[in-house]
SEFI-363718 format. One record per residue (C-alpha): residue number from 0; residue in three letters; x, y, z. Coordinates in Angstrom, 1 decimal. Layout:
{NUM, 'Ala', {X, Y, Z}}
...
***
This chain:
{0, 'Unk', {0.0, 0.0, 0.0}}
{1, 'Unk', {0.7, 3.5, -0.2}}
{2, 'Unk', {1.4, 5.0, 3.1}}
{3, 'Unk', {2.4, 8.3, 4.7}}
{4, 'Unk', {3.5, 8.9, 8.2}}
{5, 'Unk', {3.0, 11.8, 9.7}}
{6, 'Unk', {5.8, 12.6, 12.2}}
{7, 'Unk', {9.6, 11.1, 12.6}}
{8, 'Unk', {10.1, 10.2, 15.8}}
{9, 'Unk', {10.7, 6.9, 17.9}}
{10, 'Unk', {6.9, 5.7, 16.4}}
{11, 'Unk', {6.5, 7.3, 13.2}}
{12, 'Unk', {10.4, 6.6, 11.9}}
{13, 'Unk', {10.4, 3.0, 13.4}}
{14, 'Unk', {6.7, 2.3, 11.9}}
{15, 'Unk', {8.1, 3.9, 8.7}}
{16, 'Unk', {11.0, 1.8, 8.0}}
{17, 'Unk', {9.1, -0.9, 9.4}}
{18, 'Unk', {6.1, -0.6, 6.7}}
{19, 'Unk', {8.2, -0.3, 4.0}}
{20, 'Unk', {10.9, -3.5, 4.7}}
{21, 'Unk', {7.3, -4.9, 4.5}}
{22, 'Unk', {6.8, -3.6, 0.7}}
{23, 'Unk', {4.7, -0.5, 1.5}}
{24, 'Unk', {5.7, 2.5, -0.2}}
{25, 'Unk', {6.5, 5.5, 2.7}}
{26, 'Unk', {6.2, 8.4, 2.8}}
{27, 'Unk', {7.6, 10.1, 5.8}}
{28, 'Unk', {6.6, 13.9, 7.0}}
{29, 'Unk', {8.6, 16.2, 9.1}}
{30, 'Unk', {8.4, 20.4, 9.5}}
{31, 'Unk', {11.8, 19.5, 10.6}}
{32, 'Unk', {13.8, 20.0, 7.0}}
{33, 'Unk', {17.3, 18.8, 9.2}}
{34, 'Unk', {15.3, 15.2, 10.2}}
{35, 'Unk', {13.6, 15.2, 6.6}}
{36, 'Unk', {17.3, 15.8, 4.8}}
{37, 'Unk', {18.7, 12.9, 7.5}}
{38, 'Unk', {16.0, 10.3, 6.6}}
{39, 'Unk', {16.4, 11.1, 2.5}}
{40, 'Unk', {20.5, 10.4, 3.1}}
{41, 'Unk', {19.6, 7.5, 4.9}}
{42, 'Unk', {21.1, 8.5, 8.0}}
{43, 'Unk', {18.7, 8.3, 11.1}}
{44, 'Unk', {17.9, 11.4, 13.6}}
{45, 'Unk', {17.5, 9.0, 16.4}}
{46, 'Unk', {18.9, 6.1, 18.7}}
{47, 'Unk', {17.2, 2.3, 17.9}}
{48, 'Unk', {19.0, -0.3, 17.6}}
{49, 'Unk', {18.9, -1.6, 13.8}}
{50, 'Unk', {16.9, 1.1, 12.7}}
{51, 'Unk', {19.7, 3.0, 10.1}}
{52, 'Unk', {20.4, -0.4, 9.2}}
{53, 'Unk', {16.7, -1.3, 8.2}}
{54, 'Unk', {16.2, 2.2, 6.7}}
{55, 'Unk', {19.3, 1.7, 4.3}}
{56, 'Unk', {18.2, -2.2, 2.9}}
{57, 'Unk', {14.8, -0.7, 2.0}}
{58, 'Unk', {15.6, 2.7, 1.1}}
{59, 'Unk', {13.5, 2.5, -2.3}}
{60, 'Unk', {10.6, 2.0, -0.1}}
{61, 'Unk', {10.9, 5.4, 1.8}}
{62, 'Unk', {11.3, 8.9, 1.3}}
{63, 'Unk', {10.9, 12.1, 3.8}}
{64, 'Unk', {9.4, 15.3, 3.0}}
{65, 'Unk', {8.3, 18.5, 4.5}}
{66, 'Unk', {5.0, 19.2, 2.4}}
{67, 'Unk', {1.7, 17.3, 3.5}}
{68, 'Unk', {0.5, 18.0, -0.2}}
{69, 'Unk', {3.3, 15.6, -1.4}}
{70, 'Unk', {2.6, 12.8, 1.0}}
{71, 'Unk', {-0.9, 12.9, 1.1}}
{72, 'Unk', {-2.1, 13.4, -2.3}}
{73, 'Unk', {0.6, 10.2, -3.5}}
{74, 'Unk', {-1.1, 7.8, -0.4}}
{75, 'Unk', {-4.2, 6.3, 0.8}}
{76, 'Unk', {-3.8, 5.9, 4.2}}
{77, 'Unk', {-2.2, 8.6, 6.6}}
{78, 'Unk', {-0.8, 7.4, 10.1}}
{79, 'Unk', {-0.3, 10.5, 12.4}}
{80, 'Unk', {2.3, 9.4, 15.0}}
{81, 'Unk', {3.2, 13.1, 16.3}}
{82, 'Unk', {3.7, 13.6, 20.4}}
{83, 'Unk', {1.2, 14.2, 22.4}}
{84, 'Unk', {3.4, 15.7, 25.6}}
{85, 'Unk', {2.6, 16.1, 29.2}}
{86, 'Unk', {1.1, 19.6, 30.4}}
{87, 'Unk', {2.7, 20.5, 34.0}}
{88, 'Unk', {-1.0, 19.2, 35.6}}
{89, 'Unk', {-0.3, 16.0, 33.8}}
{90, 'Unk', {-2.9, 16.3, 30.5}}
{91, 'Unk', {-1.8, 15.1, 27.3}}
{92, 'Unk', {-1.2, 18.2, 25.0}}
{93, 'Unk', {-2.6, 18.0, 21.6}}
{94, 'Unk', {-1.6, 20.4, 20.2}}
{95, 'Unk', {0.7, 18.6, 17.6}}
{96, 'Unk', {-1.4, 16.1, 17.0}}
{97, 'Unk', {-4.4, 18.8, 16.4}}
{98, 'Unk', {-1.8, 20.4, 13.7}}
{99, 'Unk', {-1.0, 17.7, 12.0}}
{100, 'Unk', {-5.0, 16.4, 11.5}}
{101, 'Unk', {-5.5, 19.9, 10.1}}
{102, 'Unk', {-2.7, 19.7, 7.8}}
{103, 'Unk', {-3.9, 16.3, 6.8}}
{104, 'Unk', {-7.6, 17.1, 6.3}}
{105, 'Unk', {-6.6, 20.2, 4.3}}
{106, 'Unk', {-5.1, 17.8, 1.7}}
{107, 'Unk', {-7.8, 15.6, 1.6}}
{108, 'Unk', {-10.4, 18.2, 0.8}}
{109, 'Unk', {-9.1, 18.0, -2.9}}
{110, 'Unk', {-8.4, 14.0, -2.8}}
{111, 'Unk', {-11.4, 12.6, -5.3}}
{112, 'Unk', {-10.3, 8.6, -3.8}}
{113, 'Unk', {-11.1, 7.6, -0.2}}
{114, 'Unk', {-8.5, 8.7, 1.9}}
{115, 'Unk', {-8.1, 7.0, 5.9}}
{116, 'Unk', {-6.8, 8.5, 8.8}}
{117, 'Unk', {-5.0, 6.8, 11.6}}
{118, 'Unk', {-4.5, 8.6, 14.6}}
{119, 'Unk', {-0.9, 6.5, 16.5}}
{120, 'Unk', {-0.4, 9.2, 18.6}}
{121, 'Unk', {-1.4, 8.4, 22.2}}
{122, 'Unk', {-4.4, 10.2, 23.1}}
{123, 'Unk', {-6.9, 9.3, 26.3}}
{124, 'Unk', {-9.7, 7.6, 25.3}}
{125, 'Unk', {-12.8, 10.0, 23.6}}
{126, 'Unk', {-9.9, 12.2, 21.7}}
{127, 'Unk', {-10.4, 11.1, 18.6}}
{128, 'Unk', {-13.9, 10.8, 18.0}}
{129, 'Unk', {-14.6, 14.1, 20.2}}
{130, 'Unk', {-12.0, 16.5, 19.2}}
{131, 'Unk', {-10.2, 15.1, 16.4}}
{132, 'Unk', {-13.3, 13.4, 14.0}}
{133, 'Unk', {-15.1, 17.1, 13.9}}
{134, 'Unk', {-11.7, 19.2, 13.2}}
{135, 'Unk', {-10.7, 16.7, 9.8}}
{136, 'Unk', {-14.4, 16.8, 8.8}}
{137, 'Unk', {-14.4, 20.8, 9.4}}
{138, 'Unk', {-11.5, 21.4, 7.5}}
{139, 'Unk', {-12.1, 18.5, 4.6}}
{140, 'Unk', {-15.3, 19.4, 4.4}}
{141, 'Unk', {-16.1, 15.7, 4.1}}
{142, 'Unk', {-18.1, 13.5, 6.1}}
{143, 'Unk', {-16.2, 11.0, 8.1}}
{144, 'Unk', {-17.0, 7.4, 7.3}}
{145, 'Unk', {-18.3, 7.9, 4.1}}
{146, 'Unk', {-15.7, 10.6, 1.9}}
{147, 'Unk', {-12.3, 9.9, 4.6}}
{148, 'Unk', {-11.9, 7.1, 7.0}}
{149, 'Unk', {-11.0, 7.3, 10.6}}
{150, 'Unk', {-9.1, 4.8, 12.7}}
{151, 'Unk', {-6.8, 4.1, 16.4}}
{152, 'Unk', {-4.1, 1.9, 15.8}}
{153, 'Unk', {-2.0, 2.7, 19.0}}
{154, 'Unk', {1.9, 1.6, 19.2}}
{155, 'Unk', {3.4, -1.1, 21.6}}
{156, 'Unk', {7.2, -0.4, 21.0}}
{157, 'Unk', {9.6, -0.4, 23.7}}
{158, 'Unk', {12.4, 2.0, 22.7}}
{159, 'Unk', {15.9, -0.2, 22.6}}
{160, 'Unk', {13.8, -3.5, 20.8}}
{161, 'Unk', {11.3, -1.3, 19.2}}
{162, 'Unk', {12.2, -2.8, 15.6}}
{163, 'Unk', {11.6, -6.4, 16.9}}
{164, 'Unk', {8.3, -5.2, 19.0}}
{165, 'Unk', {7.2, -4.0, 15.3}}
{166, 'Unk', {8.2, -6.9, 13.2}}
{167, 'Unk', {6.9, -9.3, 15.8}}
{168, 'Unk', {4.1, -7.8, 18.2}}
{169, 'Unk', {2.3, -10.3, 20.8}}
{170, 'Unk', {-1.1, -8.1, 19.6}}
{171, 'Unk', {-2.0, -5.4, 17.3}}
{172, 'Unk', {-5.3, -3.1, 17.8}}
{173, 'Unk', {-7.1, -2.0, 14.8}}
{174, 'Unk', {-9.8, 0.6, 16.2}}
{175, 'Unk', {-12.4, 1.5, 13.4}}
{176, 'Unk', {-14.5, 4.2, 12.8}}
{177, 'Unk', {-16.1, 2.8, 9.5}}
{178, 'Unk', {-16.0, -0.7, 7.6}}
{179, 'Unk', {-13.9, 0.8, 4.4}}
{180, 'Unk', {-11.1, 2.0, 7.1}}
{181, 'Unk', {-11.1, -1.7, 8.8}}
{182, 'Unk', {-10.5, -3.3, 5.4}}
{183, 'Unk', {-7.5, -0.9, 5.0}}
{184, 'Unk', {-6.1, -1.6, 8.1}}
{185, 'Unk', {-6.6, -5.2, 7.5}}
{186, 'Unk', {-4.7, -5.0, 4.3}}
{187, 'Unk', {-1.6, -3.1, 5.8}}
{188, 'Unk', {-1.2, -5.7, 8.6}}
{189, 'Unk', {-1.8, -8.3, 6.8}}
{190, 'Unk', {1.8, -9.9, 6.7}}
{191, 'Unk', {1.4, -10.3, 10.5}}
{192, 'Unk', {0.1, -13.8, 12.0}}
{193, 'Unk', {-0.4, -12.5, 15.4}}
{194, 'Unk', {-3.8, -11.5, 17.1}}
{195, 'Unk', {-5.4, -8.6, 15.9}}
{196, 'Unk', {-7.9, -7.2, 18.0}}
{197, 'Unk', {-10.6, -5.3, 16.2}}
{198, 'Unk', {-12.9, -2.7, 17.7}}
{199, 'Unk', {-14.1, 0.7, 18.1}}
{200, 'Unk', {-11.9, 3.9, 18.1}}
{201, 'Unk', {-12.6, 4.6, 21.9}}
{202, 'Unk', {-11.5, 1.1, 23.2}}
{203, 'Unk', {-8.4, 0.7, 21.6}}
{204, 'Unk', {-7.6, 3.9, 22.9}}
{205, 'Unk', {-8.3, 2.8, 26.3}}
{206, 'Unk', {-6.4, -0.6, 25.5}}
{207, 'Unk', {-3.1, 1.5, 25.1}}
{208, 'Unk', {-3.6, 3.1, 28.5}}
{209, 'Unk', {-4.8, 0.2, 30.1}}
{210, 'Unk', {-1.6, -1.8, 29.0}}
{211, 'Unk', {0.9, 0.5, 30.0}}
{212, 'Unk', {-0.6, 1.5, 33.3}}
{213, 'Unk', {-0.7, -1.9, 34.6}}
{214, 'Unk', {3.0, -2.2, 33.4}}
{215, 'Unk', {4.1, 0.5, 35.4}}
{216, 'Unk', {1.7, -0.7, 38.1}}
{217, 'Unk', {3.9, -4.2, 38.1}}
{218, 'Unk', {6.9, -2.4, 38.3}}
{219, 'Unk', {6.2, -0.2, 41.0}}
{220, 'Unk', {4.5, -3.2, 42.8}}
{221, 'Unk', {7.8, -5.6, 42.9}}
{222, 'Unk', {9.5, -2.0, 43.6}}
{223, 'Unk', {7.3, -1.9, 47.0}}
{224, 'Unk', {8.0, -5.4, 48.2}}
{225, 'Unk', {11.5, -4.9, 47.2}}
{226, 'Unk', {11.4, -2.0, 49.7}}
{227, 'Unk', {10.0, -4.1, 52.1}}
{228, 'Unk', {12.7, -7.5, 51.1}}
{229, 'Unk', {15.4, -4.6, 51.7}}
{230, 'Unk', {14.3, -4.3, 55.4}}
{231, 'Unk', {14.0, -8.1, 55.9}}
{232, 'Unk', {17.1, -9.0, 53.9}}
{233, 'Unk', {15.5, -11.1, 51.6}}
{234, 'Unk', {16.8, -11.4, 47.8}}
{235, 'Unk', {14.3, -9.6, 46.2}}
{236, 'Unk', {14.9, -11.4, 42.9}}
{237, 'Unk', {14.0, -14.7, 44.8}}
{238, 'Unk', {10.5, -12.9, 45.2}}
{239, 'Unk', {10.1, -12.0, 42.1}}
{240, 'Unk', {11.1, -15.5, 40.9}}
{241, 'Unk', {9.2, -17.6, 42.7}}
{242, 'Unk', {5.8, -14.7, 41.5}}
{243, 'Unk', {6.8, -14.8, 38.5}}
{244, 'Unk', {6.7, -18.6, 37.9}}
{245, 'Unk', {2.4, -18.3, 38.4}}
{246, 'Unk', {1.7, -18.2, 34.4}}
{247, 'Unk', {-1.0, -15.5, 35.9}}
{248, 'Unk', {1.1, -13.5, 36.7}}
{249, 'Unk', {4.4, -13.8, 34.6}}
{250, 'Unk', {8.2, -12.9, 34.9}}
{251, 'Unk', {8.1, -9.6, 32.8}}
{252, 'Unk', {8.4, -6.0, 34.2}}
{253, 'Unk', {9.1, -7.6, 37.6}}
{254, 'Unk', {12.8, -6.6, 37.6}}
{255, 'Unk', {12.9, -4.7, 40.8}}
{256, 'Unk', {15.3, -0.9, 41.2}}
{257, 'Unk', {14.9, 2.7, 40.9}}
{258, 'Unk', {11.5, 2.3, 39.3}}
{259, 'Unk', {10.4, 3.6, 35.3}}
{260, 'Unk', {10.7, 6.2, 33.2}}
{261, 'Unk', {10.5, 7.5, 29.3}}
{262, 'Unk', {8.3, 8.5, 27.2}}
{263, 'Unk', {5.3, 6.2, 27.7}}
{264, 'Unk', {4.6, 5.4, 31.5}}
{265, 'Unk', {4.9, 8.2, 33.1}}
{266, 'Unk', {2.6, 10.4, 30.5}}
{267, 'Unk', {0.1, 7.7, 30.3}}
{268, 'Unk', {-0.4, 7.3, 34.0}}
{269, 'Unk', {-0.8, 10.5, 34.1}}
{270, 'Unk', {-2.7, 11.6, 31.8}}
{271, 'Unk', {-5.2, 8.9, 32.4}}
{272, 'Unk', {-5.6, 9.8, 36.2}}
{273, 'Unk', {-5.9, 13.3, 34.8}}
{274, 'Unk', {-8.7, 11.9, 33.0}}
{275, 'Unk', {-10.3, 10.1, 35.5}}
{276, 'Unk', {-10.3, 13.3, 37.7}}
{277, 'Unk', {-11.8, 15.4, 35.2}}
{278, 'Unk', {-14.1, 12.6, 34.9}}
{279, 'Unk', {-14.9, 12.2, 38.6}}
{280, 'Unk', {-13.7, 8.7, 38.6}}
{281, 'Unk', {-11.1, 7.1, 41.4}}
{282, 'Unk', {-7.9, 6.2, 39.8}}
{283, 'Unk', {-6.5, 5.1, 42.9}}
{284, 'Unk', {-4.3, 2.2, 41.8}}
{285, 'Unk', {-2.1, 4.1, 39.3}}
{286, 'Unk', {-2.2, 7.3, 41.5}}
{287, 'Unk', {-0.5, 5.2, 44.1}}
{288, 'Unk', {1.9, 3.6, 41.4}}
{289, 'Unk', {3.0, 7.3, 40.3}}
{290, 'Unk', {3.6, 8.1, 44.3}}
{291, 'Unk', {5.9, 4.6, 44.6}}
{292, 'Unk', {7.9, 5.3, 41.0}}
{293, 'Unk', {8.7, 9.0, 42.0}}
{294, 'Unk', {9.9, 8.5, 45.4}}
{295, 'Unk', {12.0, 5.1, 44.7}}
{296, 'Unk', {14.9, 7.1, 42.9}}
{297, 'Unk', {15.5, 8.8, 46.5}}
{298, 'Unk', {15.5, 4.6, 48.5}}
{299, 'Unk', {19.3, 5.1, 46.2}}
{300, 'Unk', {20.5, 8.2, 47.9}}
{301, 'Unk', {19.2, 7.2, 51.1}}
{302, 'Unk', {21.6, 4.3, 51.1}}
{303, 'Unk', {24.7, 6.0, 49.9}}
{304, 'Unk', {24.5, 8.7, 52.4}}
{305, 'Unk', {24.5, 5.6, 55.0}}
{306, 'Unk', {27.9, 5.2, 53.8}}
{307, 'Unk', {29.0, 8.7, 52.6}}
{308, 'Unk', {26.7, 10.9, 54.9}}
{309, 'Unk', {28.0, 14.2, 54.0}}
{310, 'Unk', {28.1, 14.6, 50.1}}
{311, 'Unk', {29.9, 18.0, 50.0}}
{312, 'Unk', {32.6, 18.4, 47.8}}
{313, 'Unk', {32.5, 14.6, 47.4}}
{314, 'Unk', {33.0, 13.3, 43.6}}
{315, 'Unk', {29.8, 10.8, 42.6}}
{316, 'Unk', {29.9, 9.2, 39.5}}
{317, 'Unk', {26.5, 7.3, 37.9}}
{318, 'Unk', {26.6, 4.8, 35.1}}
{319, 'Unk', {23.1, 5.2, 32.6}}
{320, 'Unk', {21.9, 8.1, 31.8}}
{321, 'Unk', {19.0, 7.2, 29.6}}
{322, 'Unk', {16.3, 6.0, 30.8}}
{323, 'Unk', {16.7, 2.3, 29.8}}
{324, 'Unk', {19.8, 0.4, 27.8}}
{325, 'Unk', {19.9, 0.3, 24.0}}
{326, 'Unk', {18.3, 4.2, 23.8}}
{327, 'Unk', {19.6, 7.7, 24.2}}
{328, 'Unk', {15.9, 8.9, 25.2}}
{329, 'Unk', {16.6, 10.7, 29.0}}
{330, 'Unk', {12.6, 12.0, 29.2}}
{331, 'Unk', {11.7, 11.1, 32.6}}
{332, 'Unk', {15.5, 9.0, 33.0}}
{333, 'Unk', {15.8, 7.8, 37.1}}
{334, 'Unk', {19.5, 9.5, 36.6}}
{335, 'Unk', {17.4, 13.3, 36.6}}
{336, 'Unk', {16.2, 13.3, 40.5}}
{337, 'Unk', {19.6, 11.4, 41.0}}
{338, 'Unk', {21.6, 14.3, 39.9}}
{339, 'Unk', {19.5, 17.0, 40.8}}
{340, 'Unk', {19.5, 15.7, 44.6}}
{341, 'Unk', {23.5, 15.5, 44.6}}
{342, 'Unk', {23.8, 18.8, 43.2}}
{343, 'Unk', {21.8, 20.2, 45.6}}
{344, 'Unk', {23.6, 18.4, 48.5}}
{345, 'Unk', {27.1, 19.4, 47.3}}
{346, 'Unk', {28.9, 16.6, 45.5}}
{347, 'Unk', {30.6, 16.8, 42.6}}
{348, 'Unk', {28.7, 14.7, 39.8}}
{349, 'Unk', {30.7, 12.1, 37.0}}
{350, 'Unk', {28.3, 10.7, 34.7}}
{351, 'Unk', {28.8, 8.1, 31.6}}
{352, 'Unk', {26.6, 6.7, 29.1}}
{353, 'Unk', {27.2, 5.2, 25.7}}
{354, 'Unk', {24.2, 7.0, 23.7}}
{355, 'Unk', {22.5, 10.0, 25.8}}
{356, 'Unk', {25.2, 12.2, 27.1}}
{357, 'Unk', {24.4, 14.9, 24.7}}
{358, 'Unk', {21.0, 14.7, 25.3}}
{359, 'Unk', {22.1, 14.6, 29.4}}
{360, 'Unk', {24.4, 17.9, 28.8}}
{361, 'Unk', {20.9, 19.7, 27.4}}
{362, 'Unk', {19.6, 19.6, 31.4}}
{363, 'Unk', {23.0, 19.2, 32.9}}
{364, 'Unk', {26.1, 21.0, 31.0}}
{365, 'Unk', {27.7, 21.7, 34.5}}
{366, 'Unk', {28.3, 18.4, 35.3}}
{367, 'Unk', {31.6, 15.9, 34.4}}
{368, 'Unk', {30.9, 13.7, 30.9}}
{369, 'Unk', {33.3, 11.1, 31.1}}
{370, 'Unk', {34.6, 9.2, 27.6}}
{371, 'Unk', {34.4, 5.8, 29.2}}
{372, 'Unk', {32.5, 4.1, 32.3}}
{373, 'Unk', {36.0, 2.9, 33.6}}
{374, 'Unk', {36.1, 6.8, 34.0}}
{375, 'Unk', {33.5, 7.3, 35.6}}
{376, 'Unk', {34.4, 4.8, 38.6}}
{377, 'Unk', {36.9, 7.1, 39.5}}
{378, 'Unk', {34.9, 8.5, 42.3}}
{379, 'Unk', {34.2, 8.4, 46.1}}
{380, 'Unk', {30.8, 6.5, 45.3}}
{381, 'Unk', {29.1, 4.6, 42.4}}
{382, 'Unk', {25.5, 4.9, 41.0}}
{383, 'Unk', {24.2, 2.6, 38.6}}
{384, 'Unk', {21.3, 3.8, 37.1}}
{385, 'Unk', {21.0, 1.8, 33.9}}
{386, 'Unk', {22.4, -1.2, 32.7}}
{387, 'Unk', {24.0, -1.3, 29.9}}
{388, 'Unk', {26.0, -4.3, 28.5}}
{389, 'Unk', {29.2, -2.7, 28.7}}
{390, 'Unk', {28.8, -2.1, 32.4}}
{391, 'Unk', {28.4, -6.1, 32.8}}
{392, 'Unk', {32.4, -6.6, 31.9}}
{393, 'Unk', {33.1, -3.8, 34.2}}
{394, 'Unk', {35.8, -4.4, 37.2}}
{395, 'Unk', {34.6, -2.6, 40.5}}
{396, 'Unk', {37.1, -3.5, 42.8}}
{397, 'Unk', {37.7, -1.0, 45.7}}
{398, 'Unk', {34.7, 0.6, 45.0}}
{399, 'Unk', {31.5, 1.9, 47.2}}
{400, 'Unk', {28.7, 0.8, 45.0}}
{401, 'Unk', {25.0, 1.3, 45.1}}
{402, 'Unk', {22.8, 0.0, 42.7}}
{403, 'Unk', {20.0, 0.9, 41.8}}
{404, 'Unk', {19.5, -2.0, 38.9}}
{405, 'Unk', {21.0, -4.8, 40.6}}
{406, 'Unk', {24.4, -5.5, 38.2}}
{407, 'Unk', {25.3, -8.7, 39.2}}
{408, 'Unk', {29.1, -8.0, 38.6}}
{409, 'Unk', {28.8, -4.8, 40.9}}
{410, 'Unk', {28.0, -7.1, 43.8}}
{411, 'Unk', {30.8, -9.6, 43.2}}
{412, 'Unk', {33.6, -7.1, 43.2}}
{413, 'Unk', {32.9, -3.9, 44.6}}
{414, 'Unk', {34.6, -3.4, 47.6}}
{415, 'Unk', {31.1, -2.1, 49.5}}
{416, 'Unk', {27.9, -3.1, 47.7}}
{417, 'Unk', {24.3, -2.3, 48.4}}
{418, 'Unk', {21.6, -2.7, 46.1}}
{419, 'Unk', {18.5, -0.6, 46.9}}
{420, 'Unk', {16.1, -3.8, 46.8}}
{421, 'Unk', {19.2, -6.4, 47.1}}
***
């Protein structure tokens, strides 16, 4: 099919080069003419493993553009995988994704051929058919269902493996507005042999919020018994085994430490407890998993000060910036409270990561970027915020150690180890 993405980010560059190493012809949109000039050289303007790699076999597949007129007027279907960023009261802000449905609509006023419209971008459940449906039909000056179509088809990626989630999703969700727009969505996915749920716009808007609430939930959950392991001395990995062994529950996302971050969990969580207050509806469970994820960062700098109780003047370095291995995405990164609370208490911070330093020196210029992690352990005290596989060779002999994503290695050699759930 003939496809065009609006927006070049982790979702719409991944599902990009994804749709076209499937045949689909791409089309890629950007008002960023530096990512648009990137993409067309075959050079990628982010961090994903295999991505530049995909996006060069199957170049002939894919262009990138700066006009909407171009894209839209050479493809029948439209994904809009734009942000949709957190407001300081934790609401999603459309704003981006309002733009780019305008810019879209505008092109298909003068499209004679069906054209369907698939809104990626995460939005809380209602979005599309109440804000988004009348703004296309207002400025098509079509009617929905019957000139353009309208469909959800929310993402699943995890940023580091997102090219595998793609290629080989446990689920995908086709939310429909009209028949025409299911078929099309049918047809686009229809190299995959994995379940595809099929429903209305609304629920598989919820279904991305559901998912990645009770995600962080999980995490937050083994976070809180891993508090309470801590206390007893109990291997908090033992726990989690022996949980995760009950097929209804399962081993995933019960990796205890300094809790989540990114792009997804901590937007969704709030924006749907946003939603549910605006909404008069209790949200209790995932208010309480935001409370546990924001104050487990601090369970780390409570037990170096145990060992180093005056920071001032003291040199700290921490390994992982991002806020997961394999990315160089720091939104919402456990190494950002970290940092802030040692620069605030006096200590000189050391910081190494393979991929998100320059992103890192955006928030933190003031701060030491070491060129290796061997560097880095050249400090009173060591953090580990995320693991990376370089850090598993690592030597820490005769160092303090505290670690806040239980390395294995860390604990065999440091000279003082404490995990904070180990």
């Amino acid at each position: 099919m003939n496809i065009s993405i609006i927006g070049t980010g982790y979702v719409g560059l991944v599902s990009g080069v994804c749709f076209a190493k499937l045949g689909h012809h791409v089309i890629c949109v950007d008002i960023d003419k530096e990512k648009v000039n990137k993409i067309n050289n075959r050079k990628t303007p982010i961090f994903e493993e295999g991505l530049e790699e995909i996006l060069q076999k199957y170049s002939q597949h894919l262009q990138a553009t700066t006009s909407y007129e171009a894209a839209v007027n050479q493809t029948e279907i439209t994904f809009i995988c734009v942000g949709t960023p957190s407001k300081e009261n934790g609401e999603i802000d459309l704003t981006y994704v309002k733009k780019a449905a305008k810019e879209v609509a505008k092109q298909i006023q003068h499209k004679q051929s069906f054209h369907a419209i698939i809104i990626k971008s995460t939005v809380v459940p209602g979005t599309t058919l109440t804000e988004l449906l009348p703004l296309i039909e207002h400025h098509s000056q079509k009617k929905a269902g019957i000139e353009f179509g309208l469909g959800m088809n929310p993402e699943f990626l995890r940023e580091g493996v997102a090219i595998q989630d793609f290629l080989n999703p446990d689920r995908i969700v086709n939310g429909y507005y009209d028949e025409k727009t299911k078929q099309m969505l049918k047809e686009v996915y229809k190299p995959f042999t994995c379940p595809i749920v099929e429903t209305n716009i609304s629920a598989a808007e919820m279904i991305k919020y559901a998912s990645n609430c009770f995600l962080a939930t999980k995490i937050s959950f083994i976070n809180e018994i891993g508090n309470m392991c801590k206390k007893l001395e109990i291997n908090t990995f033992d726990v989690a085994e022996g949980m995760g062994l009950d097929t209804r529950i399962g081993k995933p996302f019960l990796s205890a430490g300094i809790g989540w971050g990114g792009s997804c969990f901590p937007k969704d969580t709030l924006a749907l407890t946003n939603w549910a207050t605006q909404h008069q509806i209790n949200a209790d469970i995932i208010t309480s998993t935001i409370k546990v994820n924001d104050n487990q960062p601090f369970m780390l700098i409570k037990i170096l000060k145990k060992h180093v109780p005056d920071l001032n003047n003291k040199t700290i370095g921490i390994l992982g910036l991002s806020f997961k291995a394999n990315t160089d995405d720091i939104r919402d990164s456990r190494s950002i409270p970290l940092v802030e609370t040692l620069l605030k208490q006096g200590a000189k911070v050391k910081v190494y990561d393979p991929e998100a330093m320059d992103n890192f020196k955006k928030l933190f210029p003031e701060i030491i970027y070491c060129s290796s992690a061997n560097q880095a352990l050249q400090s009173d005290a060591v953090l580990i915020a995320t693991i990376w596989d370089e850090f598993k060779q690592l030597d820490f002999t005769n160092k303090l150690v505290f670690d806040g994503r239980m390395l294995k290695n860390a604990k065999e050699t440091a000279k003082t180890y404490e995990g904070v759930c180990w």
